[in-house]
N, C-alpha and C positions, 0 to 999 in steps of 0.2 A: 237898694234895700233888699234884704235877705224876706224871703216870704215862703210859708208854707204850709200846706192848708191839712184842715183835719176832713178824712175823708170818709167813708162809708160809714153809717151807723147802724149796728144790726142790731135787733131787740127778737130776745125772746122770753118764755114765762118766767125764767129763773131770774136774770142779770139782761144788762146792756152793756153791750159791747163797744167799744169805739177803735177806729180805724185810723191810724196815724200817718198819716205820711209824708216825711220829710224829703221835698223834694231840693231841695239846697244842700242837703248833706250825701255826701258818700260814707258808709260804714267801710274801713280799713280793719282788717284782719290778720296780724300775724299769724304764722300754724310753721311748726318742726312737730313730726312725728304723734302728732295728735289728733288725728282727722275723724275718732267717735267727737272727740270733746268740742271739733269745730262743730260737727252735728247736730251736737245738744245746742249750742251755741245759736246756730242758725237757725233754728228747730223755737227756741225758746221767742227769740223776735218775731218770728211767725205769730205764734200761740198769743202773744198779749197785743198783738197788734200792729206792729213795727214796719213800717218798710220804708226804702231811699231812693235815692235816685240811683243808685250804683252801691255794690257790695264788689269788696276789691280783694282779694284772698293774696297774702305775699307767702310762697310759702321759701321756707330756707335750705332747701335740698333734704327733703326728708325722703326713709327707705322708701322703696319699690311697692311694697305695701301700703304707704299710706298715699303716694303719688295715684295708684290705681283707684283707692278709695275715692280721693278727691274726683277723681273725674267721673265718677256715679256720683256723688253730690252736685255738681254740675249740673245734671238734669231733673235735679228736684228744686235746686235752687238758683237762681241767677248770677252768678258770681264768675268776676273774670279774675282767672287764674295768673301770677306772676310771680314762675318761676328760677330757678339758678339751678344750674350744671351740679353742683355740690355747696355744702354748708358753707355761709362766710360770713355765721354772728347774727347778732341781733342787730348793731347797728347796719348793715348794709340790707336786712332783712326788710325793715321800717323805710330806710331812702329811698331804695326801690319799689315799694308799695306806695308811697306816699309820690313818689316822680308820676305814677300812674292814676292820681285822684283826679277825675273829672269836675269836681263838686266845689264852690265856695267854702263850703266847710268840712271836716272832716272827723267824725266819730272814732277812734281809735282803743281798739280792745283788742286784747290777746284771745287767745284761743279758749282759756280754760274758767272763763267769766261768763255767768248767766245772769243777764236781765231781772228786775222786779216785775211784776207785773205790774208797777205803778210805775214803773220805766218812762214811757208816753209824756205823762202828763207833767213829771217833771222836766225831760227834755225839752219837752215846748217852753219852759220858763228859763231854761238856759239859751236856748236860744233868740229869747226876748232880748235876756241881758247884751247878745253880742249883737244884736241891733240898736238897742240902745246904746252902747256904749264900744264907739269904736275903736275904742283906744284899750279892750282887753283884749288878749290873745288866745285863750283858752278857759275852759271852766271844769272842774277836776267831780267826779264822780264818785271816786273811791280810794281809801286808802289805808294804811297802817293803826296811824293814829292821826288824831286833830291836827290841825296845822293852829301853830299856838296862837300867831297873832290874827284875828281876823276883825273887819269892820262890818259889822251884821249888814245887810242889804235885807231882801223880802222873798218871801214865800221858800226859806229855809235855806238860801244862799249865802254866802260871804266873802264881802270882799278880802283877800290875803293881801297880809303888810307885810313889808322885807324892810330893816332899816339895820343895817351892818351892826350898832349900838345897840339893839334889844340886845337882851342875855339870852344865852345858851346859842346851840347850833341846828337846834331841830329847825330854826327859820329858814335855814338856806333851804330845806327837802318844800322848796316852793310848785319846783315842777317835779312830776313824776311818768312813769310808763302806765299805772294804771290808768282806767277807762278814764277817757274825758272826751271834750269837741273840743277842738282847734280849728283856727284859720286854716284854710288851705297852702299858701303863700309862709307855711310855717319856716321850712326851710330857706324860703329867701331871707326872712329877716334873723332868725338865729342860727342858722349853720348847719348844716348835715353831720347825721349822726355819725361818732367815732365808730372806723368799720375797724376788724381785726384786733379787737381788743374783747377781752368777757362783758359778759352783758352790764354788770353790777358797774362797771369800769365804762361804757357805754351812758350811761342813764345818768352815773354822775357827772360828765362832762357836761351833757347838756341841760342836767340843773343848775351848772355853773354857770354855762353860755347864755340862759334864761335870766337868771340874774343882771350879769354883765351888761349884755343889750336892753334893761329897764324892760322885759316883759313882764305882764299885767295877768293876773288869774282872780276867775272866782274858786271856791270851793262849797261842796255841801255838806253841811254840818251834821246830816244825817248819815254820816259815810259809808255804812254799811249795809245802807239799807236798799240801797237802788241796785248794787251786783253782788251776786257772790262770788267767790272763789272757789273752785271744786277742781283736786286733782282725786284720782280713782289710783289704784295700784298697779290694775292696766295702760293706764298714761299717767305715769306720774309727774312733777313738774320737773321741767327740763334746766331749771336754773339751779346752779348748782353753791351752794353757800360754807365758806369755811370754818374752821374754829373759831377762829378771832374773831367773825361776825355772829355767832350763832351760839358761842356760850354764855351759860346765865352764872357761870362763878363769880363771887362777888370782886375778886381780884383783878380779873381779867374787864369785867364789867367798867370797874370804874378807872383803868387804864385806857380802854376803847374810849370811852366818854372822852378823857382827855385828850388822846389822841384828836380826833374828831375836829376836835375844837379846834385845836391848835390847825389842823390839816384845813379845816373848811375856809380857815380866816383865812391863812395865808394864801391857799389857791385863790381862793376869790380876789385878792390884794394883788398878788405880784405874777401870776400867769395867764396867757390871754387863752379862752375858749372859745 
């Protein structure tokens, strides 16, 4: 059984504080060339109260600069560093960090994501759900938009439905890269991430692969409210997106859509991930 306790409680004239601590979890961290943003990052779990059994930093061959950063962050904060010689993606970024998670479970946020400070006390209810029910794999934190089909569960969760026959295709973006908890054991049962590919090209393979293999998610219907997303101009984000994904002409728009469709059924139907 997954157990973790809530720890110190400090009080003073203003507010009470609560102290969290997740000891069955490892917090995993991606970082390329962004090491104020892991700071904030770090900085911010502090401040509302957060802490794990292990913070795992994957970083992907980032410059000289940010390599030296990190290693003064090091001694403000606990985190074992897991590096590579030079860049090689996002997928190899994530395998390699996640090969190095001590923890039954595993919290997974990018570099450029900050906490709520109501962070805590949701978290402890997601990881109810993966003791209660050990047949989900993940439970999703943040994202774009709604995931269309959900089956309401409690205290502002949902279970996500995949069935090939609902309409449209926003159903397959069942799994994603934004923040979530996952099993640890993620990569035995679905597969290691596509390495040497773009990242956008990475993420959908293994929303495919999530699929295919009947993995199980919740999600929170409050999506936005528990991270945000902050990129600065000094780091700004590192993924990089095309035309064809990123224009709002209405041409181009309702071409992509149909693409999409057409693209998601048949990957899913006739290629293995």
């Amino acid at each position: 059984m997954l157990v973790w306790r809530l720890g110190s409680v400090h009080y003073s004239p203003l507010t009470i504080h609560y102290m969290y601590h997740f000891n069955e979890v490892s917090l995993l961290v991606t970082h390329y060339n962004r090491s104020k943003s892991l700071e904030r990052l770090l900085a911010s779990f502090k401040e509302i109260g957060c802490s794990f059994n292990e913070i795992v930093v994957s970083d992907d061959g980032s410059k000289p600069e940010h390599q030296a950063y990190l290693q003064q962050l090091q001694s403000q904060y606990p985190f074992r560093l897991i590096t590579t010689p030079k860049n090689k993606g996002l997928g190899n970024n994530i395998n390699k960090g996640q090969d190095a998670v001590l923890s039954p479970l595993t919290l997974y946020v990018q570099e450029d994501f900050v906490p709520d400070p109501s962070f805590g006390e949701h978290f402890t209810k997601a990881l109810s759900i993966l003791t209660e029910r050990p047949d989900v794999d993940m439970v999703r934190f943040y994202a774009y938009f709604k995931y269309p089909y959900l089956k309401k569960a409690n205290e502002g969760f949902a279970e996500m439905v995949f069935k090939l026959w609902y309409p449209g295709y926003k159903k397959f973006y069942y799994y994603s890269d934004h923040p979530h908890v996952r099993r640890s054991e993620f990569l035995q049962k679905f597969g290691r991430y596509t390495e040497g590919v773009k990242g956008d090209v990475t993420e959908y393979n293994m929303m495919l692969a999530f699929l295919q293999k009947k993995g199980k998610g919740f999600f929170y219907e409050d999506f936005k409210s528990l991270f945000s997303q902050e990129n600065s101009s000094e780091e700004p984000s590192t993924m990089k997106r095309n035309f064809w994904r990123e224009s709002g002409n209405p041409l181009v728009t309702i071409m992509r859509h149909a693409y999409r469709h057409f693209k998601f059924n048949r990957d899913y139907l006739f290629r293995k991930f």
